[in-house]
GUMAR-26271 format. One line per field, with one value per residue: x, y, z of N, C-alpha, C in turn; residue in three letters; residue number from 0. Coordinates in pm, 1 decimal. Example, Ala and Ser with C-alpha at 12.3 -4.5 7.8 and 13.67 -1.06 7.14 Angstrom:
// GUMAR-26271
n_X	[1319.0:1285.0]
n_Y	[-569.0:-225.0]
n_Z	[780.0:708.0]
ca_X	[1230.0:1367.0]
ca_Y	[-450.0:-106.0]
ca_Z	[780.0:714.0]
c_X	[1320.0:1290.0]
c_Y	[-330.0:3.0]
c_Z	[780.0:787.0]
res	[ALA:SER]
n	[0:1]
// end
This chain:
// GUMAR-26271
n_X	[3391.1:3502.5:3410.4:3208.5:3038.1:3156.0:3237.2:3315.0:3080.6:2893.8:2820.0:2655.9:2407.5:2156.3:2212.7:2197.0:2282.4:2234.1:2301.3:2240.2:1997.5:1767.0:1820.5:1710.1:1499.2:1352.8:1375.0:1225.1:1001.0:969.9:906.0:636.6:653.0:736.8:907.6:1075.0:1103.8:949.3:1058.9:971.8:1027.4:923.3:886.6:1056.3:1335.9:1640.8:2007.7:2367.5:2604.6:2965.0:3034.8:3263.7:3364.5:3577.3:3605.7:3605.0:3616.0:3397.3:3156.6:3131.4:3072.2:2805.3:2639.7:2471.5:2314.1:2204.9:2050.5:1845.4:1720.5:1635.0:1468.4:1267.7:1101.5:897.9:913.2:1195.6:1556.4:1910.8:2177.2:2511.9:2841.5:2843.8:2858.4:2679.7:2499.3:2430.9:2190.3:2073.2:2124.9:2018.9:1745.8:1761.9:1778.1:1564.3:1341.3:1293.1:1243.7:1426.4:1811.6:2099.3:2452.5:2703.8:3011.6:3272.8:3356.5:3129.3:2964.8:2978.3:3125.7:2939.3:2729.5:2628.6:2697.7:2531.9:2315.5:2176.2:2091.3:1945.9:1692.5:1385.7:1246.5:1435.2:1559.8:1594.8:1909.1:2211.1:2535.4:2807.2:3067.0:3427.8:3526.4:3200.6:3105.9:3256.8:3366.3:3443.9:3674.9:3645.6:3833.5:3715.3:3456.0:3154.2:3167.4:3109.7:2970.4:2916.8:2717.9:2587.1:2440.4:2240.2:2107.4:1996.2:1868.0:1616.2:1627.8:1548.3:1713.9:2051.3:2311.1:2638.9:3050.9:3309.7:3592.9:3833.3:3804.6:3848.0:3785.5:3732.6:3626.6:3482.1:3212.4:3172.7:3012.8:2852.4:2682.9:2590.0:2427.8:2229.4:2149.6:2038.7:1855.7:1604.1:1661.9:1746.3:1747.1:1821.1:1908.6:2031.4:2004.6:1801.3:1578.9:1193.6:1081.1:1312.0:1565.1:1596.4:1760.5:2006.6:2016.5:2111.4:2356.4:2480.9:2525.6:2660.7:2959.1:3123.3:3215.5:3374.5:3699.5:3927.2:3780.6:3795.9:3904.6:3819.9:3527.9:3461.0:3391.4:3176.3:2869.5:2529.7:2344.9:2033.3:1702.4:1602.8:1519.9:1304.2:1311.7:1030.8]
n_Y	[-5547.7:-5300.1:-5039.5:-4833.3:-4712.4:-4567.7:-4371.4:-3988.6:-3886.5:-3999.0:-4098.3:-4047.6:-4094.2:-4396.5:-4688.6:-4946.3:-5320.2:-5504.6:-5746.7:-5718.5:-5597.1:-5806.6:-5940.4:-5768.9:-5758.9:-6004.9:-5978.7:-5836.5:-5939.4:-6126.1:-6050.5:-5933.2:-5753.3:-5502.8:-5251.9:-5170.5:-5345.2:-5479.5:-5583.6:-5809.2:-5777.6:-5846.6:-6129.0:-6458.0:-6435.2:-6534.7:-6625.5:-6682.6:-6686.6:-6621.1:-6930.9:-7049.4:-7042.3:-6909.3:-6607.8:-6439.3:-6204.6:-6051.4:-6249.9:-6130.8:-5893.1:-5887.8:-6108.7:-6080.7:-5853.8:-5988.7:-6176.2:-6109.5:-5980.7:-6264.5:-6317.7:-6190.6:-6173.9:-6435.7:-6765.1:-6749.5:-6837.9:-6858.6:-6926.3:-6989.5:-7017.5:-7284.1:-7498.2:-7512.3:-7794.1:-7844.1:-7892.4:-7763.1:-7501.4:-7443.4:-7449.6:-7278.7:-7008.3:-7070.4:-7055.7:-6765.8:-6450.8:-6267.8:-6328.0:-6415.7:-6354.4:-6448.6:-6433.9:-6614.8:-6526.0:-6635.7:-6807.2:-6995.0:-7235.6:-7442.9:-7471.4:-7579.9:-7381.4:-7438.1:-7564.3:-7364.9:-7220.5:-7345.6:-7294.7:-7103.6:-6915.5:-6727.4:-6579.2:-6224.7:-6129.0:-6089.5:-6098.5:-6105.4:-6134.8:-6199.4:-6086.9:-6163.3:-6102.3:-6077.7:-6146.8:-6437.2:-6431.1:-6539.1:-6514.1:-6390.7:-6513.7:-6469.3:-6316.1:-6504.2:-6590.0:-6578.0:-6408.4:-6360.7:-6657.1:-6615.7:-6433.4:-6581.2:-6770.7:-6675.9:-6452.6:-6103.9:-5879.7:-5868.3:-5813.9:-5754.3:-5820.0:-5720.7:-5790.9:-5835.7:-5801.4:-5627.6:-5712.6:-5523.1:-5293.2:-5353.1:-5484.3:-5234.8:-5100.4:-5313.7:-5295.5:-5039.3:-5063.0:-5234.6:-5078.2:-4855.7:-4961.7:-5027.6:-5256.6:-5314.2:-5147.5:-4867.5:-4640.7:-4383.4:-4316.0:-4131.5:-4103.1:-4177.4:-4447.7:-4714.8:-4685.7:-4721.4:-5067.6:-4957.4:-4658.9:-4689.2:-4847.0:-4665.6:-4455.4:-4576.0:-4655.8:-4432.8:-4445.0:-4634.2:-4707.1:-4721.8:-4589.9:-4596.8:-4896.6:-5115.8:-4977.7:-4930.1:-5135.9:-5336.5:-5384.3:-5398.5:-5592.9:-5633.7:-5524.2:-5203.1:-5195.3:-5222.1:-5236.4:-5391.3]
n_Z	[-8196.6:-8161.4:-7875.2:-7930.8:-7795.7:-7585.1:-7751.2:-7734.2:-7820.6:-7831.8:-7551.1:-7392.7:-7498.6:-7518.4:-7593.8:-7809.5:-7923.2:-8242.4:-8474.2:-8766.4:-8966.7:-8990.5:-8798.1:-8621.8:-8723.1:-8632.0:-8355.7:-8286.6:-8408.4:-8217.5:-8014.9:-7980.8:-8179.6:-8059.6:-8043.5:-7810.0:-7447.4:-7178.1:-6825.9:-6694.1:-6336.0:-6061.7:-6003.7:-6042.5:-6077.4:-6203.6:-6064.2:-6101.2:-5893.3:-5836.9:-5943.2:-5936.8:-5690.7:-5660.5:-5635.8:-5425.6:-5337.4:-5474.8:-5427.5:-5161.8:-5215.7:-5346.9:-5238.6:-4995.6:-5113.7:-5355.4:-5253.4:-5118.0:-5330.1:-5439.7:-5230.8:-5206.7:-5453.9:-5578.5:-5670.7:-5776.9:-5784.3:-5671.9:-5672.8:-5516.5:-5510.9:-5674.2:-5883.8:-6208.5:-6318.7:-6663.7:-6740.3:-6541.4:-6577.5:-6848.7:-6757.2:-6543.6:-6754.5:-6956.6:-6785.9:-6669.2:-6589.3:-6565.3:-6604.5:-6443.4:-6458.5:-6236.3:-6280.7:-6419.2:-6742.7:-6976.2:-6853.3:-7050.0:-7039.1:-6837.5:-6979.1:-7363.5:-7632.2:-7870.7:-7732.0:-7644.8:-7889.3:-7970.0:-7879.1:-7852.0:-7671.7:-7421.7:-7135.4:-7078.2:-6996.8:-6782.0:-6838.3:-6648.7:-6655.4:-6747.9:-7106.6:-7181.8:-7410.3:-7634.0:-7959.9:-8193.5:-8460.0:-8798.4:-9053.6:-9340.2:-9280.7:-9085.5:-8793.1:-8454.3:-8167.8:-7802.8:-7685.2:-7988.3:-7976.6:-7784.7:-7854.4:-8095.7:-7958.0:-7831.9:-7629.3:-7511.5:-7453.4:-7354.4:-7137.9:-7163.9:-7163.3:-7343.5:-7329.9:-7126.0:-6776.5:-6437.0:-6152.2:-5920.4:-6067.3:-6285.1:-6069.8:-5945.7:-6082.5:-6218.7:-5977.2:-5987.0:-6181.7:-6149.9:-5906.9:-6069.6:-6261.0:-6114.5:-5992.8:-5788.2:-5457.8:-5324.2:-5082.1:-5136.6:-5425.4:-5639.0:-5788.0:-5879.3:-6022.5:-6176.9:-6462.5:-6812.1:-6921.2:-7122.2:-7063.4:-6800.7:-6796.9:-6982.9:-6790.5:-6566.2:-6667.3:-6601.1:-6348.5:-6339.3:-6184.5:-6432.8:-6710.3:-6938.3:-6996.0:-6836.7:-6810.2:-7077.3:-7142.3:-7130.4:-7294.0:-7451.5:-7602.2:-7823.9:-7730.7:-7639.3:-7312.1:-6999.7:-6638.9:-6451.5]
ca_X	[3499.6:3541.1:3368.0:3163.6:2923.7:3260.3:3327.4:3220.5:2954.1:2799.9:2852.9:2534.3:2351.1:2080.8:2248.3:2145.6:2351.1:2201.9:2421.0:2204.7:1910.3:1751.1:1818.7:1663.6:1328.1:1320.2:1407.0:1096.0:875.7:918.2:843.3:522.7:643.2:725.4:1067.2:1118.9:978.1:976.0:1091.8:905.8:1125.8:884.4:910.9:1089.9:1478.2:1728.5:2133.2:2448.2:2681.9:3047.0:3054.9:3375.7:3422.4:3750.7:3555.6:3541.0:3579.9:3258.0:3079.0:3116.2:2977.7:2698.8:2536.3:2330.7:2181.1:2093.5:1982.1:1711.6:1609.5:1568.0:1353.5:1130.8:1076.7:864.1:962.4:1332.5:1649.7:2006.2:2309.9:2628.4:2960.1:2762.6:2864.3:2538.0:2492.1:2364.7:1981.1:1985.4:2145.5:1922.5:1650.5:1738.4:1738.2:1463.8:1221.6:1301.2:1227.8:1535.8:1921.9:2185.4:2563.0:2806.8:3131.2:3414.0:3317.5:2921.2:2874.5:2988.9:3199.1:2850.2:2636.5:2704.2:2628.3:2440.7:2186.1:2107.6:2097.8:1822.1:1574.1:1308.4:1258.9:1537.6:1542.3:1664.2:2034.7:2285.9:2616.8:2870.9:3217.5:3540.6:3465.8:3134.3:3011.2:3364.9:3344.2:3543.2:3644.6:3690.6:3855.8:3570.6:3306.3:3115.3:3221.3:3056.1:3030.4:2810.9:2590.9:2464.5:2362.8:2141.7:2038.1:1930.6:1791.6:1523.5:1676.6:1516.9:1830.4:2185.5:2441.9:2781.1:3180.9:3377.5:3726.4:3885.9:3778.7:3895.1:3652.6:3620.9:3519.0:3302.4:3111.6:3104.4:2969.2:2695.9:2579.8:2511.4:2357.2:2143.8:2021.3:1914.9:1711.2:1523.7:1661.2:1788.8:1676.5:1960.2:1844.7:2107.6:1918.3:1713.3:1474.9:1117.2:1148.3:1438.3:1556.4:1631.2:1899.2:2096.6:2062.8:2198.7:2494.4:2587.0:2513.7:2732.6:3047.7:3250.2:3212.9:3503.5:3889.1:3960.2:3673.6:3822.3:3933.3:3663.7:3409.2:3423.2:3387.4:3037.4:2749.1:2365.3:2240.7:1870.6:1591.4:1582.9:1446.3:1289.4:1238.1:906.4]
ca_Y	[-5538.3:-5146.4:-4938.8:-4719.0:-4639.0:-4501.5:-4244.8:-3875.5:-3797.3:-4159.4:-4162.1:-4013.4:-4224.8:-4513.2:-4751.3:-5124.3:-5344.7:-5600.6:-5848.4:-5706.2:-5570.7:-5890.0:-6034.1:-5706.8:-5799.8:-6125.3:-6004.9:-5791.9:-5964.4:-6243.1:-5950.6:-5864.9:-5638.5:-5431.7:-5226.4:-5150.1:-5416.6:-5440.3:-5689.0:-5851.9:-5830.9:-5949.3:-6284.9:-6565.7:-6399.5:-6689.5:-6579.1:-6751.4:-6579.3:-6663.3:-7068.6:-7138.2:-7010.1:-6836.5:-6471.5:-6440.7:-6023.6:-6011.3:-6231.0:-6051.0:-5760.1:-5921.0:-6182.4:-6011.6:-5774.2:-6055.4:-6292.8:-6003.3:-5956.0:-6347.3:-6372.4:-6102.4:-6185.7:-6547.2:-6868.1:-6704.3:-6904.8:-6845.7:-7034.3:-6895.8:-7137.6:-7398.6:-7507.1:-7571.4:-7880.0:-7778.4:-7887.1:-7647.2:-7349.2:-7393.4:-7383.1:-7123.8:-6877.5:-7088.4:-7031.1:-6695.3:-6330.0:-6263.3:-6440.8:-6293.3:-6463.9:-6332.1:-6550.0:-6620.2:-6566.1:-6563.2:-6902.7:-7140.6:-7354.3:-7480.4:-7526.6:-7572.8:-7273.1:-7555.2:-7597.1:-7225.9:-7154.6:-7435.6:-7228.9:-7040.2:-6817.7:-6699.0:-6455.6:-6113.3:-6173.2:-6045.3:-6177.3:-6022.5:-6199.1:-6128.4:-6124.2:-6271.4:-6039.9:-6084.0:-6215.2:-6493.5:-6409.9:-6642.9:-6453.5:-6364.9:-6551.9:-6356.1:-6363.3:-6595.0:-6568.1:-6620.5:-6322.4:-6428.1:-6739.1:-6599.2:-6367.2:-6685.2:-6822.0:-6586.9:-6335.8:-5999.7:-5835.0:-5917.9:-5691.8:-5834.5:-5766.2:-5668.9:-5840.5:-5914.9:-5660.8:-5622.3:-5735.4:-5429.4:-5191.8:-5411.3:-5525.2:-5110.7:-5100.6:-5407.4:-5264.0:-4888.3:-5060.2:-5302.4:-4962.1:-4740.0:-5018.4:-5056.4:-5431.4:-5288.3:-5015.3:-4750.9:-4502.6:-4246.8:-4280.3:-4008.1:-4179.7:-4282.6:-4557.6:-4766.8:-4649.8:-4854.5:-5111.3:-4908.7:-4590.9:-4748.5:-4868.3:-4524.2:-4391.1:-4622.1:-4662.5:-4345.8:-4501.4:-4739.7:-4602.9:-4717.3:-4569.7:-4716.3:-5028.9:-5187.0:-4868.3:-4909.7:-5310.5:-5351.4:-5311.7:-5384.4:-5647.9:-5623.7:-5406.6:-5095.6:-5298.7:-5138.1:-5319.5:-5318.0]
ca_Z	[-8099.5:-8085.4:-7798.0:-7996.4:-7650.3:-7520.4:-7810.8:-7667.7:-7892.3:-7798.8:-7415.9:-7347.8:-7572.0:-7495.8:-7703.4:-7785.1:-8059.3:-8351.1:-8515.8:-8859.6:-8981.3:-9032.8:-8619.2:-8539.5:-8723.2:-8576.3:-8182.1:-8271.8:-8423.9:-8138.4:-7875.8:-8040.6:-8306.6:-7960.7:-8026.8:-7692.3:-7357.7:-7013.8:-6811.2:-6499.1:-6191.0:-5927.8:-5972.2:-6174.9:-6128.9:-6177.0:-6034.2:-6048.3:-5863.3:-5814.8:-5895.1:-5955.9:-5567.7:-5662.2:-5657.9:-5258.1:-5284.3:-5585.3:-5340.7:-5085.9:-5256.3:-5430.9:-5179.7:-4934.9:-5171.8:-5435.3:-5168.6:-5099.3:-5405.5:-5452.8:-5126.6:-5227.8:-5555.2:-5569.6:-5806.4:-5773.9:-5774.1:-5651.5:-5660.4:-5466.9:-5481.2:-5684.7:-6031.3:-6242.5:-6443.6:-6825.5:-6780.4:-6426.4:-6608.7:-6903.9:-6677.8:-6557.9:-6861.5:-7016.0:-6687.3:-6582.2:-6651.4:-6592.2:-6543.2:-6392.5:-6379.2:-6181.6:-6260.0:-6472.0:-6875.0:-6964.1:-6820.3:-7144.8:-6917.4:-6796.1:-7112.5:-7481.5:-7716.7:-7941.8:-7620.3:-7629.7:-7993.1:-8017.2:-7784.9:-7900.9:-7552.6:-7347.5:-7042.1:-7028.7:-6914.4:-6798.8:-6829.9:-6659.8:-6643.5:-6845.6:-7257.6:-7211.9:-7517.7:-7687.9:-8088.7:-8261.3:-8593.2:-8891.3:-9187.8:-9409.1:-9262.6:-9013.4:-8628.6:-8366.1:-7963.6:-7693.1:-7703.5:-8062.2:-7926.3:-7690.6:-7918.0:-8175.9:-7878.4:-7820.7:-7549.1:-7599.1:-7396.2:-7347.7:-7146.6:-7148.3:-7148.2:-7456.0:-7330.2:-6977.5:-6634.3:-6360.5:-6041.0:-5863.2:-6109.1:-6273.7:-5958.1:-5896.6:-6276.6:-6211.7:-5872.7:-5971.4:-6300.8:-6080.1:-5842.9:-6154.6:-6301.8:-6005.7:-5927.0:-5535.6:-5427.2:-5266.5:-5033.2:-5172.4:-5520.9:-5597.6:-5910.3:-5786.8:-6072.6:-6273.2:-6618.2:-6914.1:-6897.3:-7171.3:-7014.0:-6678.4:-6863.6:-7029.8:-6647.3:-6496.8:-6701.4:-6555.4:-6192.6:-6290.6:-6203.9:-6544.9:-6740.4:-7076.2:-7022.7:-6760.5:-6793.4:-7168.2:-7187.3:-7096.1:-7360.6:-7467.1:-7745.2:-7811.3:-7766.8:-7531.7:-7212.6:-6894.1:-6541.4:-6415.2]
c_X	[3519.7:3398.3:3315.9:3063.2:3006.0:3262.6:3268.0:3113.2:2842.4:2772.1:2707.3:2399.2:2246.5:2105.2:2227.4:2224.6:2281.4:2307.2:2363.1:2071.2:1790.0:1687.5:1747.3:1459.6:1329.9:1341.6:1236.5:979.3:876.5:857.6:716.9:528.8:683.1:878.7:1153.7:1023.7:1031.7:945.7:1009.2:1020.3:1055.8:840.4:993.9:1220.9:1529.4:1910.2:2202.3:2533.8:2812.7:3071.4:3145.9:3437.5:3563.7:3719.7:3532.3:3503.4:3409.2:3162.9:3050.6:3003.2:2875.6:2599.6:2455.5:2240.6:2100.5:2063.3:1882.3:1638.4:1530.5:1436.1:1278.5:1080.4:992.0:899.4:1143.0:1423.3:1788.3:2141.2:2448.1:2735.4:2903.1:2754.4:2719.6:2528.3:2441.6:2241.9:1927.7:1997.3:2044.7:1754.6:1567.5:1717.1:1660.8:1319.0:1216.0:1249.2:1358.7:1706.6:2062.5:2291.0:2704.4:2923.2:3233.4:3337.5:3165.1:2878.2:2893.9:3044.9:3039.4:2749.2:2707.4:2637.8:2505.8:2333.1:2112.7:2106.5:1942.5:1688.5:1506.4:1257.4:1313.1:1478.5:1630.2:1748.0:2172.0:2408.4:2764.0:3008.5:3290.9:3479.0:3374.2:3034.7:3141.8:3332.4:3474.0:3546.0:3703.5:3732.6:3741.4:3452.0:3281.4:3136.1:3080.9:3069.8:2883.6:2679.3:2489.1:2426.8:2231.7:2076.2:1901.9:1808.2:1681.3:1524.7:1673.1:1670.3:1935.5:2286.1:2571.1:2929.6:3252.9:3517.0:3735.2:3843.4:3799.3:3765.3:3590.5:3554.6:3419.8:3177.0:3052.6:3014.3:2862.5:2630.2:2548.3:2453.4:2192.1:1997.2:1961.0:1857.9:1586.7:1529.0:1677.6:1767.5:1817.6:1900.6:1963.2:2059.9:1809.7:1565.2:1347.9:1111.2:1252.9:1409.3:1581.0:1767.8:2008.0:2156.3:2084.6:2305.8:2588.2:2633.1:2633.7:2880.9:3200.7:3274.5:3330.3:3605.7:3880.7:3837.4:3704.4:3886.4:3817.3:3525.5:3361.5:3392.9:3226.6:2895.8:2621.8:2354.1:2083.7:1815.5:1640.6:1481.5:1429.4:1258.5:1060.6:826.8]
c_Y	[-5394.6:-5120.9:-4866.8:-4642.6:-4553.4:-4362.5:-4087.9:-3835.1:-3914.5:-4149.8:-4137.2:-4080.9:-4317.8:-4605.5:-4872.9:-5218.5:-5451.9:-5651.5:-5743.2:-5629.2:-5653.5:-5936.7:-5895.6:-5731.0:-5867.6:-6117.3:-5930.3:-5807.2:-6085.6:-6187.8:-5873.3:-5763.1:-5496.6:-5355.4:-5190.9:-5233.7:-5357.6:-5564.4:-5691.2:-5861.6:-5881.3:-6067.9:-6322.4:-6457.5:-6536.9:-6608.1:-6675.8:-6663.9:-6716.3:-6847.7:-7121.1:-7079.5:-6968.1:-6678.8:-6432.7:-6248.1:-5998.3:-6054.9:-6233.9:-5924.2:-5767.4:-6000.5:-6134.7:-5937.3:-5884.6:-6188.6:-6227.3:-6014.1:-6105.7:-6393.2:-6280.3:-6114.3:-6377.2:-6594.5:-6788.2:-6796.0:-6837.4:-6915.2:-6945.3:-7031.3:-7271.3:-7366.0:-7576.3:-7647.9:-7791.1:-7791.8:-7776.8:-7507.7:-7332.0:-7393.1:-7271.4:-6986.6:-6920.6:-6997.4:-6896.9:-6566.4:-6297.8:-6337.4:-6333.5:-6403.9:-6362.8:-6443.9:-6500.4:-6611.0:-6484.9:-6680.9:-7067.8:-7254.0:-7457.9:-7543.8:-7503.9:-7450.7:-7299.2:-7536.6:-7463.9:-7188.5:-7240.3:-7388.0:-7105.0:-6938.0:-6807.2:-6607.4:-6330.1:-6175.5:-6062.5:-6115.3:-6118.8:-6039.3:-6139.4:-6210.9:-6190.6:-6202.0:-5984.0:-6188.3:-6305.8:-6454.5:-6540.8:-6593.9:-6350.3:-6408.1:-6470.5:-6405.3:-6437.7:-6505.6:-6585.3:-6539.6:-6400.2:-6507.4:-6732.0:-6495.7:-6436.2:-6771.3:-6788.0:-6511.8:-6224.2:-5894.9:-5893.5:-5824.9:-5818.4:-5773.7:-5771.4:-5772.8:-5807.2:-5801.1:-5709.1:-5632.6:-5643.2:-5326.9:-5234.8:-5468.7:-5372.7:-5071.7:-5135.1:-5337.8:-5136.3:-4944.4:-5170.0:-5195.1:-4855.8:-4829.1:-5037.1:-5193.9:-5431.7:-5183.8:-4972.1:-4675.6:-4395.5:-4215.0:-4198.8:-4033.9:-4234.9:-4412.8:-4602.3:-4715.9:-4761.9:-4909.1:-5024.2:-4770.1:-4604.1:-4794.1:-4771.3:-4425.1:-4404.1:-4644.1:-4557.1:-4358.0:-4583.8:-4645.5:-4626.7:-4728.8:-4663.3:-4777.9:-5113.6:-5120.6:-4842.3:-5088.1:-5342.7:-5289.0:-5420.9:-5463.4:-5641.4:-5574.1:-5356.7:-5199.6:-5241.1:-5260.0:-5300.8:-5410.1]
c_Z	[-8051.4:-8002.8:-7824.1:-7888.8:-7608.6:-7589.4:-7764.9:-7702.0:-7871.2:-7646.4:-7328.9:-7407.5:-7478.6:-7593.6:-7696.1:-7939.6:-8124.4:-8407.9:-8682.7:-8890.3:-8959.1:-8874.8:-8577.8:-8553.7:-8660.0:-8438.0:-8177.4:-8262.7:-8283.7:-8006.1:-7898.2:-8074.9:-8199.9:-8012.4:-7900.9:-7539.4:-7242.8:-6984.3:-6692.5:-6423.2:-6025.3:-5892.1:-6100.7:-6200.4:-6106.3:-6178.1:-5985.2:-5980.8:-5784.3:-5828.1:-5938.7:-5797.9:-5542.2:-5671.7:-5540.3:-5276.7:-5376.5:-5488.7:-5231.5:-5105.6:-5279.7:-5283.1:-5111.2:-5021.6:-5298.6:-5352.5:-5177.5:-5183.2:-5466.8:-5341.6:-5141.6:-5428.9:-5579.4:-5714.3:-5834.4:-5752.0:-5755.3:-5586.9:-5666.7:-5432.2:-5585.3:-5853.6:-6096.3:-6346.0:-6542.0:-6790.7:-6641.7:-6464.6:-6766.3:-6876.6:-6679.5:-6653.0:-6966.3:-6911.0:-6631.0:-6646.2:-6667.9:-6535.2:-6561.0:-6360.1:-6373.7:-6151.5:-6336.1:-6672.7:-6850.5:-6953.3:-6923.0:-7103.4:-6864.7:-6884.4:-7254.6:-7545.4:-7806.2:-7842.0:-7633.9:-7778.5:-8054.8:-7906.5:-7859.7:-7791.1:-7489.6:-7293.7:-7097.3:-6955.0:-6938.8:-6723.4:-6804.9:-6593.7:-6751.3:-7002.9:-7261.4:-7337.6:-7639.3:-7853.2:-8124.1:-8365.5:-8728.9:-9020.1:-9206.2:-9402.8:-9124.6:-8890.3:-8550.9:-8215.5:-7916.4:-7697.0:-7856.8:-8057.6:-7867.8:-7757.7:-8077.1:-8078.6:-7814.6:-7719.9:-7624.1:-7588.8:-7340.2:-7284.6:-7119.3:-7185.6:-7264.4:-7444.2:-7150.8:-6863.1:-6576.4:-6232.1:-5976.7:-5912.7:-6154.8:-6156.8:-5921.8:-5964.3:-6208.7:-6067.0:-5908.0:-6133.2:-6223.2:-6002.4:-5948.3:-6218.3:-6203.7:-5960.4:-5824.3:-5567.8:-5311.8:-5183.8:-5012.8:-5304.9:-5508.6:-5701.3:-5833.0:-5887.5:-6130.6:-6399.3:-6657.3:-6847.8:-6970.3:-7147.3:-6879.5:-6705.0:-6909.4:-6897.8:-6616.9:-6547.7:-6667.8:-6369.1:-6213.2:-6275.5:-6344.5:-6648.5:-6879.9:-7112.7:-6951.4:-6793.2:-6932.1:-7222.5:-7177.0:-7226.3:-7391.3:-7592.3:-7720.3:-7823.5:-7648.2:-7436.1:-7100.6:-6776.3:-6516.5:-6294.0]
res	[UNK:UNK:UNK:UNK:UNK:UNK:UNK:UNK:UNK:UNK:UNK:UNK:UNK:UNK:UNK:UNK:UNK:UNK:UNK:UNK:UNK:UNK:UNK:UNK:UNK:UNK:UNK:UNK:UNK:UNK:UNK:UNK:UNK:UNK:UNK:UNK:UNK:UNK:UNK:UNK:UNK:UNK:UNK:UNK:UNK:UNK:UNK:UNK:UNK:UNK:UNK:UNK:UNK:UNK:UNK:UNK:UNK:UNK:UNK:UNK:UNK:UNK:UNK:UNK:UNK:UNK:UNK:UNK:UNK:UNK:UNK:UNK:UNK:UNK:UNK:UNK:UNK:UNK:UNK:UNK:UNK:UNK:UNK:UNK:UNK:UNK:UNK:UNK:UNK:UNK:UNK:UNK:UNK:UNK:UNK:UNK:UNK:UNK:UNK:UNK:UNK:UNK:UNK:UNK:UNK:UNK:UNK:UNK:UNK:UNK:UNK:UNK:UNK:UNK:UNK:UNK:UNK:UNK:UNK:UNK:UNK:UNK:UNK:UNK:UNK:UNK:UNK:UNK:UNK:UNK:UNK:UNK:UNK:UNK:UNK:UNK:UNK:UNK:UNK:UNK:UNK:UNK:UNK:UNK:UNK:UNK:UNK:UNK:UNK:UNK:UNK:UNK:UNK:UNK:UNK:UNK:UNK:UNK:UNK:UNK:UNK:UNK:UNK:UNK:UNK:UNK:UNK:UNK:UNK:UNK:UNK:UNK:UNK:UNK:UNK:UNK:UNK:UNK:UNK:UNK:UNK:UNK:UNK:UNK:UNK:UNK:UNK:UNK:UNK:UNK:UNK:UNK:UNK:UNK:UNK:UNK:UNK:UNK:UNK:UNK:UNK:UNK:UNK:UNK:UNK:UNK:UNK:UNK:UNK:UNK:UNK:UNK:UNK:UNK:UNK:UNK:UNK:UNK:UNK:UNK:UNK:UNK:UNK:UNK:UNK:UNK:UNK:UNK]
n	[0:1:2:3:4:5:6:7:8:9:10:11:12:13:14:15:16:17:18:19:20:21:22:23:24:25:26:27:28:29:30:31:32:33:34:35:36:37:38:39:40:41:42:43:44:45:46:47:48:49:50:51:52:53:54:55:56:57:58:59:60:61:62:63:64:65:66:67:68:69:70:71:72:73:74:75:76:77:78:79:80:81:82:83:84:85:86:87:88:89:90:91:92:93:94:95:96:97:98:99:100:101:102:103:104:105:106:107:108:109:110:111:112:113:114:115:116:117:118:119:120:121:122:123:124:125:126:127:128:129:130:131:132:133:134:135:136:137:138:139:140:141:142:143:144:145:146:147:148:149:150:151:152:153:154:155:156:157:158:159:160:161:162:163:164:165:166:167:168:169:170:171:172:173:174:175:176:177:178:179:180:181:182:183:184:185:186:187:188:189:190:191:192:193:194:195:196:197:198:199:200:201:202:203:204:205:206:207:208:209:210:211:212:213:214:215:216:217:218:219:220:221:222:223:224:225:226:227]
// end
């Protein structure tokens, strides 16, 4: 639950989180023993964006540029206003390189956690609604939530939200974390390629007005992960 990317001596950081020692062998060994990958982005993205159609200002912001990158990217999918049965959204982050949902949560409204915990390859995702990387806790038995699902489910990378944000900084967040991976391209960026996802996250977090409450909600399960 705490912010530890936030604290000053962290902020500069490339930081990535494990549930254990244990989930970190096993994200490894399923990435060929790799500790750090790279993701395909020119083909096979899958994006929900906005489908509970109550997000008009996000997509606003969002649709043209990830329409683009679905029509230049082949085998791509994108669904704007358009709630997705369970067998189209696990599909999607079965079939994709990577899955991208731009809603309410990290999407559980749509599929069961059960459906994704019983998968043996998941996409790179990123999930970037209110608390969609938020823990339940149970006393003394060890906390639950969505991310470790998708982290059981064989997703090498996970970014997601700590507790509740606010739309426009996070949308300012996800788009200057989108242009330093190299997912859109900016022509005020000065990079000839994308960095890691985690150092695009430590980048981007003082772009919100409220650096720590929205600008500190946002962090990294997985391995260090590069576009490519």
């Amino acid at each position: 639950l705490f912010p530890w990317e936030s604290m000053s001596f962290m902020k500069q950081l490339s930081i990535t989180r494990v549930p254990s020692i244990r989930s970190l062998n096993e994200i490894i060994s399923r990435n060929n023993d790799e500790s750090r990958i790279d993701v395909n982005i020119r083909s096979k993205i899958a994006i929900v964006l906005n489908p509970g159609s109550d997000l008009g200002r996000t997509e606003d912001r969002f649709s043209d540029v990830l329409t683009d990158v679905v029509n230049s990217c082949p085998d791509s999918k994108l669904l704007i206003r358009e709630k997705p049965s369970e067998q189209i959204f696990l599909s999607m982050i079965q079939n994709s390189n990577l899955f991208i949902y731009v809603g309410h949560g990290g999407g559980e409204q749509y599929i069961r956690n059960s459906e994704i915990k019983k998968q043996d390859k998941l996409s790179a995702s990123f999930l970037l609604g209110c608390s969609s990387a938020s823990m339940k806790y149970f006393g003394d038995l060890e906390p639950s939530g969505l991310i470790y699902s998708y982290l059981i489910g064989g997703s090498p990378v996970i970014l997601g939200n700590l507790w509740d944000v606010t739309d426009k900084d996070i949308d300012k967040f996800s788009m200057s974390v989108f242009e330093k991976t190299g997912l859109i391209r900016n022509v005020a960026t000065t990079f000839d390629e994308g960095i890691s996802v985690s150092d695009a996250v430590a980048e981007s977090r003082d772009l919100c007005n409220l650096r720590y409450l929205n600008g500190a909600a946002p962090v990294v399960y997985g391995l260090p992960a590069k576009f490519m």
